[in-house]
C-alpha positions in Angstrom: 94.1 109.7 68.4 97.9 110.1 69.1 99.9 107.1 70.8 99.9 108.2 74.5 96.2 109.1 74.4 95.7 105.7 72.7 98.0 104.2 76.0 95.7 106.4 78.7 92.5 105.0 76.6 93.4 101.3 77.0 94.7 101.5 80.5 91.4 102.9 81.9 89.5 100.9 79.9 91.1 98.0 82.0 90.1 99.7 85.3 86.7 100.6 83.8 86.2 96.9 84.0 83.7 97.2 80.9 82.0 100.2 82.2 79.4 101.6 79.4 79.9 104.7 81.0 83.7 103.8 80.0 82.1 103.3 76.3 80.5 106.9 76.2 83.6 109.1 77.5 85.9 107.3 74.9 83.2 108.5 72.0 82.0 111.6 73.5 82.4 114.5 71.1 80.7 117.1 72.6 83.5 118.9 75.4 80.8 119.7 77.7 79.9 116.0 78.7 83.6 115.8 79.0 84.1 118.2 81.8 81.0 117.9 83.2 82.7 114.5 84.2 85.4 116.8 86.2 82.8 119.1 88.3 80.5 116.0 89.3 81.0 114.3 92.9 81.4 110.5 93.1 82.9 109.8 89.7 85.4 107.3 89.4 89.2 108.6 89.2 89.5 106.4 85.6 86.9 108.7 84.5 87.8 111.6 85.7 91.3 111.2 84.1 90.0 110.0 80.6 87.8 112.9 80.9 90.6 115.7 81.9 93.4 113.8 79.1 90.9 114.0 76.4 89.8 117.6 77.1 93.6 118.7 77.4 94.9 117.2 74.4 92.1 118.6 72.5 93.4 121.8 74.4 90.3 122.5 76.6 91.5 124.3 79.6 88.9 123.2 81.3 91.1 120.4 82.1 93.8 122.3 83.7 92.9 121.7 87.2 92.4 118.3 87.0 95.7 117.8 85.1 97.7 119.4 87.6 96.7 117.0 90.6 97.0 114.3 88.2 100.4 115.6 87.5 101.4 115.1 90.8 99.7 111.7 91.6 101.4 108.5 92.8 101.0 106.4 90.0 103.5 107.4 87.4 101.0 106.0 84.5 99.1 109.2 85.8 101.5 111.3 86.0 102.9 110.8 82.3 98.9 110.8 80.7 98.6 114.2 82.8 102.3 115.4 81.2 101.4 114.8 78.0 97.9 116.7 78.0 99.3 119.4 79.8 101.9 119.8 77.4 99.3 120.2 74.9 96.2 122.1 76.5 98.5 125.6 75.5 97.3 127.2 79.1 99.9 129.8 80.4 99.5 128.7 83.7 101.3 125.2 83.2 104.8 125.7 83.9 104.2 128.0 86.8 102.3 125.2 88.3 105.0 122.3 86.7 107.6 124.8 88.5 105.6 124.4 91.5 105.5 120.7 91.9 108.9 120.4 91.2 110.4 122.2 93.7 107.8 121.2 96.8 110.1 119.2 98.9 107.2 117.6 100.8 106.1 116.1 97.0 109.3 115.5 95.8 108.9 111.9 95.6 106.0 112.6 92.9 108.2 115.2 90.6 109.5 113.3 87.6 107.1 114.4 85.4 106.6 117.3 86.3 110.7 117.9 85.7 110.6 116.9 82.2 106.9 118.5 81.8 109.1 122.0 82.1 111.8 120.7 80.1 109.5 119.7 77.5 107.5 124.0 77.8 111.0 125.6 77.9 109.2 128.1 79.7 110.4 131.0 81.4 110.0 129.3 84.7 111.9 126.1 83.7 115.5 126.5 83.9 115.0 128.4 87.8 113.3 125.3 88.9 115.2 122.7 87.2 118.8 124.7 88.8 116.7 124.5 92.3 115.2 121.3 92.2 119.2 120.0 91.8 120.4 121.9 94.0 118.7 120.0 97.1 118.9 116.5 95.1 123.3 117.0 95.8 122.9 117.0 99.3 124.5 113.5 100.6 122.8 110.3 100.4 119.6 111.9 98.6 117.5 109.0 97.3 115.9 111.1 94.4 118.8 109.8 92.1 115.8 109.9 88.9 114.9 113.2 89.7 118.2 114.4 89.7 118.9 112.8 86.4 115.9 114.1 84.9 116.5 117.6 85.9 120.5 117.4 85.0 119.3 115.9 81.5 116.4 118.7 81.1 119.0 121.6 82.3 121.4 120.6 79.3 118.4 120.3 76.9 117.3 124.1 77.7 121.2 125.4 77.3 120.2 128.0 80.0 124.4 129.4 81.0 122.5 129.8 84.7 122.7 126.2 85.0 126.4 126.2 84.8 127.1 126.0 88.6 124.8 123.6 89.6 125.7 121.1 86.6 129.9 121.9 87.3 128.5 120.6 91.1 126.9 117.6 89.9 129.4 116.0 87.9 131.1 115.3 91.7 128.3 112.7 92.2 129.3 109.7 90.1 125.2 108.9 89.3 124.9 112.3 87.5 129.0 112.9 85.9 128.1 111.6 82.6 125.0 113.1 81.9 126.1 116.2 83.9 129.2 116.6 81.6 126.8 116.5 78.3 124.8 118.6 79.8 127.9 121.3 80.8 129.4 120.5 76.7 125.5 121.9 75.5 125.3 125.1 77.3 126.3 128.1 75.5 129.8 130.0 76.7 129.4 133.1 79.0 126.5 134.1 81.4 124.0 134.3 78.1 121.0 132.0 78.0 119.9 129.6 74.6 116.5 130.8 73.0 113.9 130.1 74.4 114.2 130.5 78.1 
């Protein structure tokens, strides 16, 4: 079991409260029980993650679904278990999705993890909604100051050149200058982009 799955399995275990059904998701083996747990009305949302977290990071895409609402939850505990399973499951659909969440202004509250879920893919998809999500976080007095961060920090870690404007307009806003200038010293020179984007 890797550490964050181990972190998921001990938090839900505490809002389990002791739950044998708790006792039987955590050993399951067989997938199907798994996301049988995800299709059945009235289950708990502890169980329902476990279930989805365990199925992803064993890179069952029956998860997917279930992942991305997590992904966008308001507990941040959620968000990062869902991150980390989605990064995993291997299902092209993830960044498009990721992308998705991360640029929905009505959910922007919610987009950390998404943000750093793209950084993390390097997907084709990342680097346009990384550039966009910045964009709107410039405008004055935003309060998104962490999402900003995250997506100045994630733009410098994908070296995409398209990046350059946005980054060269961030480092005007003294919460992002640092971490916008290392981002501006890793891109590569001219309008090409770094592998994998």
């Amino acid at each position: 079991m890797d550490e964050e799955l181990r972190t998921v399995t001990e938090r839900l275990r505490a809002e389990a409260s002791g739950s044998q059904e708790y006792e039987r998701l955590v050993a399951a083996d067989d997938p199907d029980e798994l996301a049988e747990v995800l299709v059945s009305p009235g289950r708990p949302l502890w169980a329902r993650e476990l279930a989805a977290v365990r199925l992803g990071v064993a890179g069952d895409r029956r998860a997917f679904e279930s992942l991305v609402l997590l992904l966008n939850h308001r507990d941040p505990p959620r968000c990062a278990a869902a991150a980390h399973a989605l990064a995993r499951l291997g299902d092209p659909r993830t960044a498009r999705a990721a992308a998705a969440l991360a640029t929905n202004e009505l959910r922007i509250a919610y987009a950390l993890y998404p943000v750093r879920l793209l950084t993390e893919l390097r997907a084709p998809e990342s680097a346009p909604a990384l550039i966009t999500t910045l964009q709107r976080r410039l405008a004055p007095h935003d309060p998104f100051g962490k999402i900003a961060l995250a997506c100045v920090e994630g733009l410098g870690a994908l070296g995409d050149a398209r990046a350059r404007p946005v980054l060269t307009a961030a480092r005007g806003h003294p919460r992002l200058a640092a971490a916008a200038s290392a981002a501006l010293a890793r891109l590569p020179q001219g309008d090409g982009r770094a592998g994998g984007n």
